[in-house]
N, C-alpha and C positions, 0 to 999 in steps of 0.2 A: 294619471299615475300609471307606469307601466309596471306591467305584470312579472313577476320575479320568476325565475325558473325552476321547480322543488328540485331536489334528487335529495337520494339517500348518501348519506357519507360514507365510505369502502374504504377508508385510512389512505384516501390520496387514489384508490385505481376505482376507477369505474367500469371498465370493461376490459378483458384479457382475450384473444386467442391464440393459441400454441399452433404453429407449424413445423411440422417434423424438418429439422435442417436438410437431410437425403434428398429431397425431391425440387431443394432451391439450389439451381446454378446462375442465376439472373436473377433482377429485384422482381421482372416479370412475372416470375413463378408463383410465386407467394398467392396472390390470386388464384393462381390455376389450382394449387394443391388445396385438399381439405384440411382443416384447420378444427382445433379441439377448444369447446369453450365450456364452460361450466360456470352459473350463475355462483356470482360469489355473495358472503355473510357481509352485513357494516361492520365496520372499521377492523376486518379481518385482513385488510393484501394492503402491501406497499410494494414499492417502487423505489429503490433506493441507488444513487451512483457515486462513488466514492475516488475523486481522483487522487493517484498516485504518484510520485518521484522516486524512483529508485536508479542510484547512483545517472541521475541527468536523463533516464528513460522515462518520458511520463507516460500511464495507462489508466484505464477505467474500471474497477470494477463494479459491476453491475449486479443486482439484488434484485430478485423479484420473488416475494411471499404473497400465495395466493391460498385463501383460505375458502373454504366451501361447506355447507354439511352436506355429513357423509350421503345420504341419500343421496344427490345432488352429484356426489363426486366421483360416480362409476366411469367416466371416462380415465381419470387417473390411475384410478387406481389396476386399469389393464395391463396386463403382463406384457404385451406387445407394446404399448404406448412405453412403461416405465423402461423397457428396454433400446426403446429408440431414445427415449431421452437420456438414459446414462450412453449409451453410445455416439449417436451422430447428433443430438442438441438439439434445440428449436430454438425458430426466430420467432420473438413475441409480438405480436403488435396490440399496442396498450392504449388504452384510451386512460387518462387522467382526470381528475373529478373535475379540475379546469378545464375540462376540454380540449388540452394539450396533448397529443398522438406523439405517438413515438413508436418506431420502431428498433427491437434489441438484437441482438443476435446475427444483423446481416449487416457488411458494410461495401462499398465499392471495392475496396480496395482487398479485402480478403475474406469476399462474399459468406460465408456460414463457416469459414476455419475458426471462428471467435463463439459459433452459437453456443447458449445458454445449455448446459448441462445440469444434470438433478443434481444439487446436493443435500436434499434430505425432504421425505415423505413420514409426516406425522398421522398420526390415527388418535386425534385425541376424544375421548369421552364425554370428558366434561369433568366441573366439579360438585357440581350441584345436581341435586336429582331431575330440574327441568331444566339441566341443560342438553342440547340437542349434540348428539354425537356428530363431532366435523372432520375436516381432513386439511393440514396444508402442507401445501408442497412449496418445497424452497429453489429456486433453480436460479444459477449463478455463471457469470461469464469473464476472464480479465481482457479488457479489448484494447489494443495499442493505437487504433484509430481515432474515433472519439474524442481522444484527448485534442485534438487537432482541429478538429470542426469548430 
């Protein structure tokens, strides 16, 4: 009988790192630059892509909710980081609980002009007295590529 693999379930992502778009002009780069990871909560992050038609144009848009507790989530919550990500974007590279990789945010053809932007940074509490205070951040992209691949 072979041995089954555990993991925990993350709503679909198993592992996230963020690299600031600014420092990727080549797919090469993304290696070279540091990259922001923070261990994320189960079934707190998805990964979502949503294609598009608009009048014969098709595109992608892309979702990615990544949940954390807040302890946990002091790289986000940096002044400098939230500022690189509402301004110049980041390319994601995502590990999926299938073990399916993906990379968001960069393409050949219009390398980090499509990366992932903030669109919104929660600070939620909780509802319950043991629940643990978390943070998610939502960053989102429409990509004209992808649809193509």
């Amino acid at each position: 009988m072979t041995e089954l693999k555990k993991r925990k379930p993350k709503g679909g992502v198993e592992r996230v790192v963020l690299y600031p778009a600014g420092g990727i002009s080549v797919i090469e780069d993304v290696a070279a630059v540091q990259g922001v990871e923070v261990e994320l909560v189960d079934d707190g992050s998805s990964y979502e892509e949503l294609f598009l038609s608009n009048d014969g144009l098709v595109g992608v848009e892309h979702t990615l909710t990544l949940c954390s507790q807040q302890r946990d989530a002091s790289p986000w919550l940096d002044k400098e980081f939230l500022r690189r990500v509402a301004v110049e974007g980041v390319v994601a590279e995502i590990t999926l609980a299938s073990g399916y990789e993906v990379l968001v945010g960069w393409s050949e053809r219009f390398a980090v002009e499509q990366a992932l932007r903030l669109k919104s940074l929660n600070v939620i509490s909780g509802k319950r007295p043991t629940d643990l205070p978390r943070v998610e951040l939502t960053l989102w992209s429409h990509d004209t590529e992808s649809a193509f691949v």
